[in-house]
NULUM-796441 format. One line per 8 residues: number of its first residue (from 1); for each residue x, y, z of N, C-alpha, C. Coordinates in nm, 2 decimals, padded with zeros to 4 digits. Atoms other than C-alpha are relative to their C-alpha. Example, Ala and Ser with C-alpha at 12.3 -4.5 7.8 and 13.67 -1.06 7.14 Angstrom:
2
1) 00.09 -00.12 00.00 01.23 -00.45 00.78 00.09 00.12 00.00 ~ -00.09 -00.11 00.00 01.37 -00.11 00.71 -00.08 00.11 00.08 .
REM end
This chain:
211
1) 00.08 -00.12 00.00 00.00 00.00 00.00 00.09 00.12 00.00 ~ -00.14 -00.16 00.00 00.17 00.37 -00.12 -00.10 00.06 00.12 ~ 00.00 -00.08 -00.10 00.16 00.58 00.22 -00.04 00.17 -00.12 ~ 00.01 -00.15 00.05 00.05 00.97 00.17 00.15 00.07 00.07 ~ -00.14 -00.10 -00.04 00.38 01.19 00.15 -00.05 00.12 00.02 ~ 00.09 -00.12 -00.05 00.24 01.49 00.31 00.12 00.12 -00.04 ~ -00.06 -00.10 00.02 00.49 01.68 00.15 00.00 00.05 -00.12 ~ 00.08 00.00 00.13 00.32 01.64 -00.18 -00.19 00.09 -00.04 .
9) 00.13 -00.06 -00.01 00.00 01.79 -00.06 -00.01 00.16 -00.09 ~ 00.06 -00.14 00.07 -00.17 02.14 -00.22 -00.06 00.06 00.13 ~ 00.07 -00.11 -00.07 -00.23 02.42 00.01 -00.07 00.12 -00.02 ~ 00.04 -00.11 00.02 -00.30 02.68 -00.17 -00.05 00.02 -00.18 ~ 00.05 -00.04 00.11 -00.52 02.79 -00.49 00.12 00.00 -00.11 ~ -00.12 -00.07 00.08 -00.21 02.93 -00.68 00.06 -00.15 -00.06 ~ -00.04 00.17 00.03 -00.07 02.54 -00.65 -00.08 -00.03 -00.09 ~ 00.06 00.12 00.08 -00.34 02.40 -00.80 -00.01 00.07 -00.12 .
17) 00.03 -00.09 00.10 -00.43 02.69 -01.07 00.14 -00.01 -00.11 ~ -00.10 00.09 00.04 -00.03 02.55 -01.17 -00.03 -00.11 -00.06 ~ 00.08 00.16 00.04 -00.16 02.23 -01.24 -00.08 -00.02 -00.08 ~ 00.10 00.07 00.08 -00.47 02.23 -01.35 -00.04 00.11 -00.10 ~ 00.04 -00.09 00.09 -00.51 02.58 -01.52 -00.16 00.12 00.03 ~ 00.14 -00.08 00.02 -00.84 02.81 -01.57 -00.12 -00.02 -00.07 ~ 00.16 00.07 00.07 -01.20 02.74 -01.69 -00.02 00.13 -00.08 ~ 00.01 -00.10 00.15 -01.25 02.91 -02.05 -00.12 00.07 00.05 .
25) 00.10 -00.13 00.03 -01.50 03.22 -02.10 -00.15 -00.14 00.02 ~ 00.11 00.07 00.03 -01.81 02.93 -02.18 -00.08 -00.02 00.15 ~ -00.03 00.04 -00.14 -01.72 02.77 -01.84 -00.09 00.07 00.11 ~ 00.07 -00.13 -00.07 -01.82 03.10 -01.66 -00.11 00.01 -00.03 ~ 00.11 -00.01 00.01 -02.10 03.18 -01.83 -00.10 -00.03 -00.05 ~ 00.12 00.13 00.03 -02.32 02.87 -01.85 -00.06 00.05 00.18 ~ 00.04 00.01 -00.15 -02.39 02.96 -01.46 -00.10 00.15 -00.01 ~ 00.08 -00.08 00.00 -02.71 03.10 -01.46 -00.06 00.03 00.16 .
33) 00.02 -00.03 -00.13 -02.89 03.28 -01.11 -00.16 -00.05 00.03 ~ 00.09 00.02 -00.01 -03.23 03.18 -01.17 -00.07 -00.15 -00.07 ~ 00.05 00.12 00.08 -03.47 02.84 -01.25 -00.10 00.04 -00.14 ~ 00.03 -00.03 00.12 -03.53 02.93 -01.64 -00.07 -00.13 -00.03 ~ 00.11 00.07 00.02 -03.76 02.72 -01.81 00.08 -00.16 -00.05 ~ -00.10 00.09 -00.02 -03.45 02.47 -01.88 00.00 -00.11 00.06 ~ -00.08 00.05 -00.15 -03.37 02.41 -01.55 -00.16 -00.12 00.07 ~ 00.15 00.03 -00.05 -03.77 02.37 -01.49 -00.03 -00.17 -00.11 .
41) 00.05 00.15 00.10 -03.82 02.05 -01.78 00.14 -00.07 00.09 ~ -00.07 00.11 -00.05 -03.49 01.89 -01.62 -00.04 -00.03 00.11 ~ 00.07 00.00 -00.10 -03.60 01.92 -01.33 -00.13 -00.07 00.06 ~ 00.14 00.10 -00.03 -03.95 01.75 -01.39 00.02 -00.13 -00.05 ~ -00.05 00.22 00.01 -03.76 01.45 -01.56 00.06 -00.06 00.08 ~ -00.05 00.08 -00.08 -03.54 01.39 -01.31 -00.06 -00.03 00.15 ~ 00.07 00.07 -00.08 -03.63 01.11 -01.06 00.10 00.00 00.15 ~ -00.11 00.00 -00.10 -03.32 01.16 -00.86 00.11 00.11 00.04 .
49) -00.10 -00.11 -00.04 -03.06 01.41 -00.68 00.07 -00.05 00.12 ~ -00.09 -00.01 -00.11 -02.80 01.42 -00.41 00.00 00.16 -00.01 ~ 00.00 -00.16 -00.07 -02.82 01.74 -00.16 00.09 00.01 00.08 ~ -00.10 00.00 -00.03 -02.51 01.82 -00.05 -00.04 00.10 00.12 ~ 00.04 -00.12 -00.14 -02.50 02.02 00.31 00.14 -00.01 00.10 ~ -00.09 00.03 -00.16 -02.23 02.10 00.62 -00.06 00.07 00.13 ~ 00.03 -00.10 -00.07 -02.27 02.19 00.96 00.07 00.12 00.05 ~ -00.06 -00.12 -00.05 -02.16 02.48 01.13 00.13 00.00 00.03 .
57) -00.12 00.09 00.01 -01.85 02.28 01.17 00.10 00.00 -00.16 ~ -00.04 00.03 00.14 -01.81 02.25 00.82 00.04 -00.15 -00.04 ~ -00.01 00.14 00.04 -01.84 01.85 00.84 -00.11 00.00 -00.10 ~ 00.07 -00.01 00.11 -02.01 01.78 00.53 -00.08 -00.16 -00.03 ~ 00.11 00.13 00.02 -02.28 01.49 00.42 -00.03 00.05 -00.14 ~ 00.10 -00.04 00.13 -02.45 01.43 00.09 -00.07 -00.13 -00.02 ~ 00.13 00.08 00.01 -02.77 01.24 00.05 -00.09 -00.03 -00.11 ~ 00.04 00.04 00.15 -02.97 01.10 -00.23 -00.15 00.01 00.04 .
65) 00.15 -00.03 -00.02 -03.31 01.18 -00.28 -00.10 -00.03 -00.12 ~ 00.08 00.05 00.15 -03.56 01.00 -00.56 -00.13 -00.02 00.03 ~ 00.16 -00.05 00.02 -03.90 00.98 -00.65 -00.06 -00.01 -00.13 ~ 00.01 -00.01 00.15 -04.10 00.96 -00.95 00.00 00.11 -00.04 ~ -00.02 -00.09 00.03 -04.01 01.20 -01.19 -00.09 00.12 00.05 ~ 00.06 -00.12 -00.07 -04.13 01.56 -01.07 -00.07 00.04 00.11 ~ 00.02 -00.04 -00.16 -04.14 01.53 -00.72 00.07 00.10 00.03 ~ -00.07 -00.16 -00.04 -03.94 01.80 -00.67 -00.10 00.15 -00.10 .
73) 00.09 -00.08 00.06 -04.15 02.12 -00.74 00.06 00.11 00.00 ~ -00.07 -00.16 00.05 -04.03 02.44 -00.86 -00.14 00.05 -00.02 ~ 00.08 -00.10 -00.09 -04.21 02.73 -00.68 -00.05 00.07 -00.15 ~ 00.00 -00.11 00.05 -04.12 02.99 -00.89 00.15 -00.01 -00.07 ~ -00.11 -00.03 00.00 -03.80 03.14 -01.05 00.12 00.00 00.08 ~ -00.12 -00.05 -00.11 -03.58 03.17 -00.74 -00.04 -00.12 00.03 ~ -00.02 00.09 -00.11 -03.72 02.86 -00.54 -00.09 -00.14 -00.03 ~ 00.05 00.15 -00.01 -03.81 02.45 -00.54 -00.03 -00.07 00.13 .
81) 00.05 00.14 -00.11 -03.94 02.17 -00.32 00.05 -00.08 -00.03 ~ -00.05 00.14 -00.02 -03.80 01.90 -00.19 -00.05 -00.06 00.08 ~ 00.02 00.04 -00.10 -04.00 01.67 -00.04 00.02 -00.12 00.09 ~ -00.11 00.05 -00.08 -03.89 01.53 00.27 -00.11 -00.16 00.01 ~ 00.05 00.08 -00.01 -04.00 01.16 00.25 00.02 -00.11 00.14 ~ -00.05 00.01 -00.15 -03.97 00.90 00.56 00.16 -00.07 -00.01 ~ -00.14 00.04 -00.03 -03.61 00.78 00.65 00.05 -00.08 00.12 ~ -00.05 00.08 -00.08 -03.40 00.65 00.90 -00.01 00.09 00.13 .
89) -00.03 -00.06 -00.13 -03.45 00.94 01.17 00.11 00.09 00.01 ~ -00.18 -00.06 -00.04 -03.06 01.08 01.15 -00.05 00.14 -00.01 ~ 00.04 -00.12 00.03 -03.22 01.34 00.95 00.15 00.14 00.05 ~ -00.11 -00.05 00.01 -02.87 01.45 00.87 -00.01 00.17 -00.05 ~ 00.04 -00.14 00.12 -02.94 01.74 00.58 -00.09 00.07 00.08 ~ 00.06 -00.13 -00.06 -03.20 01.91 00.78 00.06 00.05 00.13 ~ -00.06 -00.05 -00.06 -03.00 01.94 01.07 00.08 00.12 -00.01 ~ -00.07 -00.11 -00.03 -02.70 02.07 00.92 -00.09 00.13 -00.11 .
97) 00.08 -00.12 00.05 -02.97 02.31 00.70 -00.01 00.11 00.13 ~ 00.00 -00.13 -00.07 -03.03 02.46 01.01 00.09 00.07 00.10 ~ -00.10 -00.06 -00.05 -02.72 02.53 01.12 00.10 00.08 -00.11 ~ -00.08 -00.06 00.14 -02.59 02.63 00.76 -00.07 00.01 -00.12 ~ 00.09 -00.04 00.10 -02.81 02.70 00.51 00.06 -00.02 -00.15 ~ -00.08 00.06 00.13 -02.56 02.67 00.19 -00.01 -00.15 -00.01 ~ 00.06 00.18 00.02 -02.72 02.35 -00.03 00.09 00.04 -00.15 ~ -00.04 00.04 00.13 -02.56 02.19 -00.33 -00.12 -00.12 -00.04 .
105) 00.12 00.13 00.10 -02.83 01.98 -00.55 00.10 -00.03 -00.13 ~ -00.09 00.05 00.12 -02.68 01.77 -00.85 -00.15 -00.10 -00.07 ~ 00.11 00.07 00.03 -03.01 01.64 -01.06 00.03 -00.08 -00.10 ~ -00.03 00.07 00.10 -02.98 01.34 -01.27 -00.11 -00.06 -00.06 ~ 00.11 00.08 00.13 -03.21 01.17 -01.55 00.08 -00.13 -00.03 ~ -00.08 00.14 00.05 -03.13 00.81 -01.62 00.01 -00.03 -00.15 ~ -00.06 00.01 00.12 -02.93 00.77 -01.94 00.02 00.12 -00.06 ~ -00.04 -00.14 00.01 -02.84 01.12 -01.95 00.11 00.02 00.08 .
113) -00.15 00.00 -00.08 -02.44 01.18 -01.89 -00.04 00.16 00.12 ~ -00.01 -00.12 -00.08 -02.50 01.56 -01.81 -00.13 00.03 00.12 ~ 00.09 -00.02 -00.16 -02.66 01.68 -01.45 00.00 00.17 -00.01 ~ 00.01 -00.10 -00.02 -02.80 01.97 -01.33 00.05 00.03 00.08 ~ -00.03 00.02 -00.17 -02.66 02.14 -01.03 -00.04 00.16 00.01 ~ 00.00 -00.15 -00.05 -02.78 02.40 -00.83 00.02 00.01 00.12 ~ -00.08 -00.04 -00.09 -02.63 02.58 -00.56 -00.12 00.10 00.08 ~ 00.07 -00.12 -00.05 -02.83 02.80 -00.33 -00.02 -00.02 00.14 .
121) 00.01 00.02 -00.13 -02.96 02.85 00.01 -00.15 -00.06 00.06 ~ 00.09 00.11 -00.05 -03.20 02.60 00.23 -00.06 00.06 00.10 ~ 00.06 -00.02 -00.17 -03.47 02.63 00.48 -00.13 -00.14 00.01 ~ 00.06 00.14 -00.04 -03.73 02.36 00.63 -00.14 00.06 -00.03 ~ 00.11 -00.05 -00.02 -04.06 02.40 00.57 -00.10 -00.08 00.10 ~ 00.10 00.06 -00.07 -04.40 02.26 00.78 -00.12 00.04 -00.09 ~ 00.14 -00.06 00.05 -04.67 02.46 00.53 -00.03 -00.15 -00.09 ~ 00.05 00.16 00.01 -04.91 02.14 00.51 -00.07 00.04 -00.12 .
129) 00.10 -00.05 00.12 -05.10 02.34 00.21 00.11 -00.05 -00.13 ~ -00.12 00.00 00.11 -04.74 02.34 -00.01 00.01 -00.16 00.00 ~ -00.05 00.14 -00.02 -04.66 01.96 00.11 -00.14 -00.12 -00.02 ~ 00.09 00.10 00.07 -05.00 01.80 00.03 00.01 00.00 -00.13 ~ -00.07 00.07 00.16 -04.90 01.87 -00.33 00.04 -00.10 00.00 ~ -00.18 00.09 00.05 -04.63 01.65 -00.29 -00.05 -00.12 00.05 ~ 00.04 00.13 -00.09 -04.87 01.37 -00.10 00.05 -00.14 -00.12 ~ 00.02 00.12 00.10 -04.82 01.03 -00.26 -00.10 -00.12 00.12 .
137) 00.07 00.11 -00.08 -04.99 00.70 -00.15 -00.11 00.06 00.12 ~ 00.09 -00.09 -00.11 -05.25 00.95 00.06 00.10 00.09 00.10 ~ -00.04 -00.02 -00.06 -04.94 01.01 00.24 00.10 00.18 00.01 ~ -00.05 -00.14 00.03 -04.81 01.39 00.29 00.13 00.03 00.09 ~ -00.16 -00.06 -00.12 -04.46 01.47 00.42 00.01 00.05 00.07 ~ 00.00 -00.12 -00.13 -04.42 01.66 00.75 00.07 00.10 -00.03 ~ -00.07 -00.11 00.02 -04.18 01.85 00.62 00.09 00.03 -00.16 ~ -00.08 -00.04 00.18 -03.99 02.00 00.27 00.13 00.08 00.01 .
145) -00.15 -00.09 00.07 -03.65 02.15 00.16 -00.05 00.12 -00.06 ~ -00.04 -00.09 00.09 -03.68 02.47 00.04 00.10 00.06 -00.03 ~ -00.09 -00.04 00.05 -03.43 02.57 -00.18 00.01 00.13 -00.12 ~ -00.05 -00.10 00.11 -03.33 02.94 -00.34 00.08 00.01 -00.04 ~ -00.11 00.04 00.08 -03.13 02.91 -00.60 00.05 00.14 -00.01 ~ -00.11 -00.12 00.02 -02.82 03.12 -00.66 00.09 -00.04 -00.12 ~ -00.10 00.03 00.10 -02.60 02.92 -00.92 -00.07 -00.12 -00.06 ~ 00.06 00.11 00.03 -02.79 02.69 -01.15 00.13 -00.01 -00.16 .
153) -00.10 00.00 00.14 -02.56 02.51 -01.45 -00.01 -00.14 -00.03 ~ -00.05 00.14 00.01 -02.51 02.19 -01.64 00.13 -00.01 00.03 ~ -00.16 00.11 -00.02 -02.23 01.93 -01.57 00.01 -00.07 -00.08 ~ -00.01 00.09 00.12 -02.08 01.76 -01.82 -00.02 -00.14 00.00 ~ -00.02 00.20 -00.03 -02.07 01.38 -01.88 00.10 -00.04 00.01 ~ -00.15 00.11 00.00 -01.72 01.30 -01.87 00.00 -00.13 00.13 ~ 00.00 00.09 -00.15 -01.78 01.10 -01.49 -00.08 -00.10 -00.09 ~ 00.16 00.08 00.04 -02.11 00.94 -01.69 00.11 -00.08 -00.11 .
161) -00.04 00.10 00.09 -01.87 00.82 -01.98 00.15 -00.05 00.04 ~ -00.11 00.11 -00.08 -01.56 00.71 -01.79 -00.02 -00.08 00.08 ~ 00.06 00.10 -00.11 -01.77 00.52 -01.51 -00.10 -00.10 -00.08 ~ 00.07 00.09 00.08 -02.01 00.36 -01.82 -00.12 00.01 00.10 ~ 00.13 00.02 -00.14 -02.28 00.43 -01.54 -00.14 -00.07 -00.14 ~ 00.11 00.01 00.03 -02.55 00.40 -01.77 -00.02 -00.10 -00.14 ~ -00.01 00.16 00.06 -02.42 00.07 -01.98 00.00 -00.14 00.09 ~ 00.02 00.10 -00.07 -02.59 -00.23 -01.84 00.09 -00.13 -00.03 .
169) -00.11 00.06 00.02 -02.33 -00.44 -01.99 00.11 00.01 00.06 ~ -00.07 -00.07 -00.12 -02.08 -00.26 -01.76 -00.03 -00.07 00.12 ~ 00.02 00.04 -00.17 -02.27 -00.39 -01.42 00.03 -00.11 00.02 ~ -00.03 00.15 -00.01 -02.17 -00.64 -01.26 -00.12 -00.06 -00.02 ~ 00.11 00.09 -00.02 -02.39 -00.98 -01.22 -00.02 00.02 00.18 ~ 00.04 -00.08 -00.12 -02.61 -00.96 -00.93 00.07 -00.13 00.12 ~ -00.09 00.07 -00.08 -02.37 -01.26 -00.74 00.12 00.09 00.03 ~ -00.11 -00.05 -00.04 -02.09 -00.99 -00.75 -00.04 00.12 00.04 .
177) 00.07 -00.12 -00.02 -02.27 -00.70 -00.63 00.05 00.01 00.17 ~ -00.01 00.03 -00.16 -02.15 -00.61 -00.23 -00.18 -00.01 00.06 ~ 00.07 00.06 -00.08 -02.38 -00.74 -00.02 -00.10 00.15 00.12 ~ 00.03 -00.08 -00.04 -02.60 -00.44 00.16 00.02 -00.05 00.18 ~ -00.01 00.12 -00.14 -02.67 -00.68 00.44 00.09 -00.07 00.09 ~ -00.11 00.04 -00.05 -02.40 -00.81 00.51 00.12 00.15 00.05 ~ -00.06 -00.15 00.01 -02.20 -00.47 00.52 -00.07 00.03 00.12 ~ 00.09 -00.07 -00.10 -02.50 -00.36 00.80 00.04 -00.09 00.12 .
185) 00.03 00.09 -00.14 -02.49 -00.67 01.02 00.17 00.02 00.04 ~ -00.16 00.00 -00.07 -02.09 -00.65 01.04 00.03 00.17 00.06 ~ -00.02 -00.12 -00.11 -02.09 -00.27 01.13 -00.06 00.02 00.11 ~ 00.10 00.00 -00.12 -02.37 -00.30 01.39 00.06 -00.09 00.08 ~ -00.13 00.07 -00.06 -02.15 -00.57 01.50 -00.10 00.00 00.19 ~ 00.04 -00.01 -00.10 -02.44 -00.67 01.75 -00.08 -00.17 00.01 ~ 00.05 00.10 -00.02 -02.58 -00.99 01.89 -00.16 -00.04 -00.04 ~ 00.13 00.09 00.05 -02.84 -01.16 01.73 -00.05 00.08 -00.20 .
193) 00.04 -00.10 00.13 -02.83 -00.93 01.40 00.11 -00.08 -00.10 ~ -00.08 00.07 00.08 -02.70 -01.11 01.12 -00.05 00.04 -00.16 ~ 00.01 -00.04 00.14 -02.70 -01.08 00.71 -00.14 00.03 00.00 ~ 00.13 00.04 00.08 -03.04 -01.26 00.69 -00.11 00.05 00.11 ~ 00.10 -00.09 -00.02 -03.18 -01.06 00.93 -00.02 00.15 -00.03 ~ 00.03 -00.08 00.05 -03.10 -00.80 00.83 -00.07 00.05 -00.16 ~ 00.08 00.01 00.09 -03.21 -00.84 00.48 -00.13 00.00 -00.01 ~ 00.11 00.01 -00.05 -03.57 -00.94 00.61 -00.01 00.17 00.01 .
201) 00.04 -00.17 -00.07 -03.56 -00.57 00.79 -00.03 00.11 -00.14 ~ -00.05 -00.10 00.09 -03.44 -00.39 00.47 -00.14 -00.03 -00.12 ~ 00.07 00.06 00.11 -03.70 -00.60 00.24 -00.14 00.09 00.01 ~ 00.13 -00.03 -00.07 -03.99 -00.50 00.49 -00.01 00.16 -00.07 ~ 00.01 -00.16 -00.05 -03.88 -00.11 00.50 -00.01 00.05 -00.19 ~ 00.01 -00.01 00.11 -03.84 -00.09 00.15 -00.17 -00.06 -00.07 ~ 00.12 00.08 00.06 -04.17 -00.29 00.05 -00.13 00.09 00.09 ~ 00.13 -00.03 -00.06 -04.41 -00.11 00.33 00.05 00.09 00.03 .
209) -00.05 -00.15 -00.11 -04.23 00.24 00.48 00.09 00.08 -00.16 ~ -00.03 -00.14 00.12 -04.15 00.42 00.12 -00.07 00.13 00.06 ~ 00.09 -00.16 -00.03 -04.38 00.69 00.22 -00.06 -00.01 00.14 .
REM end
């Protein structure tokens, strides 16, 4: 295993701006401030995002969030919905939301390299009028993301065509796939919790606690 030479590290902008250079004129101003009508159709196709957040700390998380297409609702120009569906409790992202408000969203469409990403600032909502929109199965979220956007832009596909994400030929077979269950019962690393119970648990939560 190669060790980190910590004498090789980057401390400062200037280093890396050496290295890797500057982002052309285009680069710049593909970054638009508002949800244009673009931003609004990708937005209604995509079924899936990761919302990036830190806390006041600046320890950072990022979370995946899916749905059938156009669950996320876009307000207006400036602001969307995210609704908050049920989970495991940690309720990471809203935490550090309200200790830091700067959100990163990255929206993706399946078999589409480029993503959307928008950058803006977060708050929680409870308005049961806005979040019955978003009911599914009878069921209406307690709570939503809202998000004002400040930097909306595509992202290219180079990740999408160097990772082959979206050639099924590429994935493994489902015998080489890590094991979810297995991975859970060895970190819990607790008496009487094992693969195949945990599997059961995961089958359940997934099959009956979507919403």
């Amino acid at each position: 295993m190669i060790g980190i030479d910590k004498t090789q590290l980057i401390s400062t902008e200037a280093e890396l701006r050496s290295l890797l250079g500057f982002p052309g004129e285009r680069v710049i101003k593909k970054v638009i401030s508002e949800l244009d009508h673009n931003c609004r159709e990708f937005i209604a196709k995509s079924p899936f995002l990761t919302v990036s957040t830190s806390n006041a700390e600046g320890k950072c998380d990022a979370s995946p969030r899916g749905d059938a297409p156009g669950f996320v609702h876009v307000l207006d120009d400036k602001h969307l919905v995210i609704p908050e569906r049920p989970g495991n409790k940690r309720i990471d992202t809203l935490r550090n939301i309200l200790e830091n408000p700067h959100v990163g969203l990255q929206f993706i469409v399946p078999g589409l390299g480029e993503t959307l990403r928008i950058n803006g600032r977060a708050s929680i909502t409870k308005d049961e009028v806005l979040l019955q929109s978003m009911a599914v199965q009878g069921r209406t979220p307690l709570v939503g993301i809202i998000v004002e956007a400040e930097e909306c832009y595509m992202h290219c596909a180079k990740a999408f065509f160097r990772s082959q994400l979206w050639k099924p030929e590429t994935w493994l077979d489902n015998d080489q796939l890590p094991s979810p269950a297995k991975i859970l019962a060895e970190h819990l690393n607790t008496d009487g919790v094992t693969e195949e119970t945990v599997a059961i648990s995961l089958a359940d939560s997934y099959k009956n606690r979507l919403y």
